[in-house]
C-alpha positions, 0 to 999 in steps of 0.5 A: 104827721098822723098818729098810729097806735101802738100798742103794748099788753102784758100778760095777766099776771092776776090769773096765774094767782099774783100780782106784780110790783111794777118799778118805775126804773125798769124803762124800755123804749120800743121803736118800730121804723115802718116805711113802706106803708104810707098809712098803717093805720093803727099798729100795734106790739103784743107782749113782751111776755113769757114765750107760754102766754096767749098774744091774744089776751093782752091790753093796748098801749096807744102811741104816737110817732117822734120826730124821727119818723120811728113808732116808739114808747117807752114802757116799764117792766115787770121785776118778774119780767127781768132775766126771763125771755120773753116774746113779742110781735106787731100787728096793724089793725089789718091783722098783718102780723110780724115774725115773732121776736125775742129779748131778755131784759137783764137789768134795770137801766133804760133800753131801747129796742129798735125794730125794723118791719120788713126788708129791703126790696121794691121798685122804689128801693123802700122797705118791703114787709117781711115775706115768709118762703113762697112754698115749704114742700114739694107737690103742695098747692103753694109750691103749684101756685108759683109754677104756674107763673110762667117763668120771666127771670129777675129784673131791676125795674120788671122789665127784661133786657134783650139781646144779653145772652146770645147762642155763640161758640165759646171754645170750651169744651163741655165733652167732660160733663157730657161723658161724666152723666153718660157714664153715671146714668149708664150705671144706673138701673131702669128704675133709677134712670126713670127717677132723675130723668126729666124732658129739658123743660121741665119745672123739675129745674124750678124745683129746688130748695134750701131747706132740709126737709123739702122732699127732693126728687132724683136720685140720692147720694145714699141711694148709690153703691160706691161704684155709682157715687164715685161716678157721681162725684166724678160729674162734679170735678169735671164741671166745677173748678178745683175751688167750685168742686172744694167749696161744694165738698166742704159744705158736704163735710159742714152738713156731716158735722151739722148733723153729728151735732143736732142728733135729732134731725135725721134729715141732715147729713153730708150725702143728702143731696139728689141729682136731676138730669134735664134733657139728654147729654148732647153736644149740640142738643140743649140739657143739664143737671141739678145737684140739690141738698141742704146748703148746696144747690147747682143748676147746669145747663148746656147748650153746645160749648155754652153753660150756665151755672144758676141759680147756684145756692151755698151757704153752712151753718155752722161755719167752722169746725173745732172737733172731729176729723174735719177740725178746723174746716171754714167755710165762706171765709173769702166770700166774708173778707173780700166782701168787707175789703171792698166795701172798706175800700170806698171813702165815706160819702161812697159807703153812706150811699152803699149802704141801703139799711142801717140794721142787720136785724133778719134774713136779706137775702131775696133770691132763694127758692121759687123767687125766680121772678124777683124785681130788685131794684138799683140799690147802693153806689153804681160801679160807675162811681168807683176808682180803678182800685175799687173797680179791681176790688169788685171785680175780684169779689164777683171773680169769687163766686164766678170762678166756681165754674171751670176756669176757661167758662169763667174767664168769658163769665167775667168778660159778661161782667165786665161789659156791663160793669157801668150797669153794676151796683153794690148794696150793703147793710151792716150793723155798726158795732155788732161782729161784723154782721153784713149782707151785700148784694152785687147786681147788673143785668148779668149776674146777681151775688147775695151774701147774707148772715142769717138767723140761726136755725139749727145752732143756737142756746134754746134757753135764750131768745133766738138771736138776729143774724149770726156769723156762723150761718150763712147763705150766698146766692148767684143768678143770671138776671133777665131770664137766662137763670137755669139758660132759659133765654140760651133754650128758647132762642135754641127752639125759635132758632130750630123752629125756623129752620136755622142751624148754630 
């Protein structure tokens, strides 16, 4: 197996005025597993040092790989170095750098720190390089960039299915929603119609962001007198279902908390949320809306009786309130335990291949903004391998996510599922023995469900390193696959179907 570099420096102690003492009892072994280069090349871990220290001023370490395939060393510490956080990244000599880590060393026995470079995606299955967002802002040249690649939707191997989402009468009215935007549009003025208003093609459904400071389009919640809002809340109680219309309300209510807790951040809050109207209420004519803010993004798309409801993004951070008026509010609790009850209902051999990573180290989610077109491939155990107790398990937990819509909208999106259910599976990475930290992903030609614990962004002790992923932020998301995200394949089969002359 061809030997790598890796390399290690330590800051320059010397020019700070000092030397240090090096023990030779403050061992840590650093190992990096890489598997999605055949050949690296030479690869390198800067630091760890103080967070204040350049990474360019440091020495080199050569390495070597072990047995088990990890680039590893093992390095003594500086007693300066114990107790303080320090900060420490990989580079190959291709300069492509990580994310920048984090570890404090709080005593003197031996350690290992293991690390994984990148995430779980590729057609192979293997471990991808970490990614960062594909555009932070809105009207940047990044965020063009992806539009202009034409939409295609999310496929397991790049190739879409045909034929899964056909024009067809659904018996559930959608006269409500329609009624609803009529009536909140109408009570708007000129100049804030013109704000939300889009054609039904727009790229303004592509648009969308979890991130608070993404400048959003529309019109806000803020923006509304009481009689507007109430107008506006009155869309979502009538497109959701009871659970869907709570979910989004607590969110709201986590964003209020948020916001009271991280004073600074004046771009959270609990009514920073703007909606977006494609096309114009109809119900025969193809239209929607887009409900987006931090930790709640809803795209709805009608067409007749028809709807789709993705990309649909929830997630929160923090998960639970222990002050103020909405004391004891916890969000994602069934989501978290439905997730654990399935994934604990398989034998062992069925978890070993449910079970894509062994590590829990950084952010898995792979659907969330601008990643419209993500090719995910067949990952974890098929739902062809599962009992009829399991299947039951499964199938409640997508009914978790699924069942945000109404009820009747629901029961014919579960009925989708279910016709594909040989073509479903179910990935899962977990780290043993750290508070049940876990992703899963439910993925078959008809809807995709993510689950991560993420990385802390807003809450955490900024005296100490920034740890992995936490309990208390989480983020969910739910597509349509093979490019009915948004109803695009229910919209291009509506202009072929007119284009010829044909009525539905």
């Amino acid at each position: 197996m061809k030997k790598t570099t890796f390399l290690l420096a330590f800051c320059l102690w010397a020019n700070f005025g000092f030397t240090q003492q090096i023990s030779t009892d403050n061992k840590i072994t650093f190992k990096l597993k890489i598997t999605e280069l055949e050949n690296p090349g030479s690869v390198s871990i800067i630091g760890p040092v103080r967070p204040w220290i350049n990474f360019n001023a440091t020495t080199k370490t050569v390495m070597t790989m072990d047995s088990n395939g990890f680039y590893s060393a093992i390095l003594s510490i500086p007693d300066s170095l114990l107790y303080k956080k320090l900060k420490y990244t990989f580079r190959n000599d291709k300069n492509r750098t990580d994310i920048r880590r984090e570890i404090i060393i709080k005593d003197i026995s031996p350690k290992i720190q293991t690390d994984l470079w990148g995430y779980l995606d590729g057609l192979e299955g293997k471990v991808k390089p970490f990614q960062q967002m594909l555009a932070s802002q809105t009207n940047t040249p990044e965020e063009a960039a992806v539009l202009a690649k034409p939409y295609f939707g999310i496929t397991f191997d790049g190739k879409k299915q045909p034929g899964l989402f056909p024009i067809q009468p659904t018996g559930q009215s959608t006269l409500p929603t329609k009624i609803a935007v009529e009536d909140f549009l109408n009570s708007l003025s000129s100049e804030q119609k013109a704000k939300c208003s889009f054609p039904i093609d727009s790229d303004e459904w592509r648009k969308w962001h979890n991130i608070e400071f993404y400048k959003r389009t529309g019109i806000g919640l803020e923006e509304l007198s009481p009689t507007q809002k109430e107008l506006a809340f009155k869309i979502l109680e009538v497109s959701l279902s009871p659970k869907g219309l709570k979910k989004s309300k607590d969110v709201m209510a986590m964003e209020t908390y948020l916001a009271y807790i991280t004073p600074t951040n004046k771009l959270l809050g609990g009514e920073k949320y703007w909606f977006t109207f494609m096309g114009t209420p109809s119900i025969s004519e193809p239209w929607g809306f887009q409900f987006d803010g931090h930790h709640l993004i809803i795209n709805y798309f009608i067409l007749g009786d028809q709807i789709v409801m993705t990309p649909t993004f929830m997630g929160s951070e923090p998960n639970y309130i222990p002050e103020g008026p909405n004391k004891g509010l916890r969000t994602y609790e069934a989501e978290e335990r439905k997730g654990m009850a399935f994934f604990n209902s398989l034998d062992a051999k069925q978890k070993q291949k449910a079970t894509v990573w062994h590590n829990l180290d950084q952010d898995f989610n792979r659907t969330e903004a601008f990643r419209d077109n993500e090719i995910l491939p067949k990952q974890g155990i098929s739902a062809k391998e599962l009992n009829q107790k399991q299947l039951d398990v499964l199938l409640d937990l997508i009914k978790e996510y699924v069942g945000n819509m109404k009820e009747g909208h629901a029961n014919l999106k579960m009925a989708e599922v279910k016709k594909h259910l040989n073509e479903t599976y179910f990935s899962w990475v977990q780290t043993d023995g750290v508070d049940d930290l876990y992703y899963y992903r439910i993925h078959s030609p008809v809807i995709l469900i993510e689950f991560d614990h993420q990385i802390p962004v807003a809450v955490w002790d900024r005296d100490k390193p920034r740890p992995g992923p936490v309990k208390y932020h989480i983020h969910t998301v739910v597509r349509t696959p093979n490019g009915n995200d948004y109803g695009k394949d229910l919209l291009k089969e509506h202009l072929e179907l007119h284009r010829n002359g044909v009525k539905h």
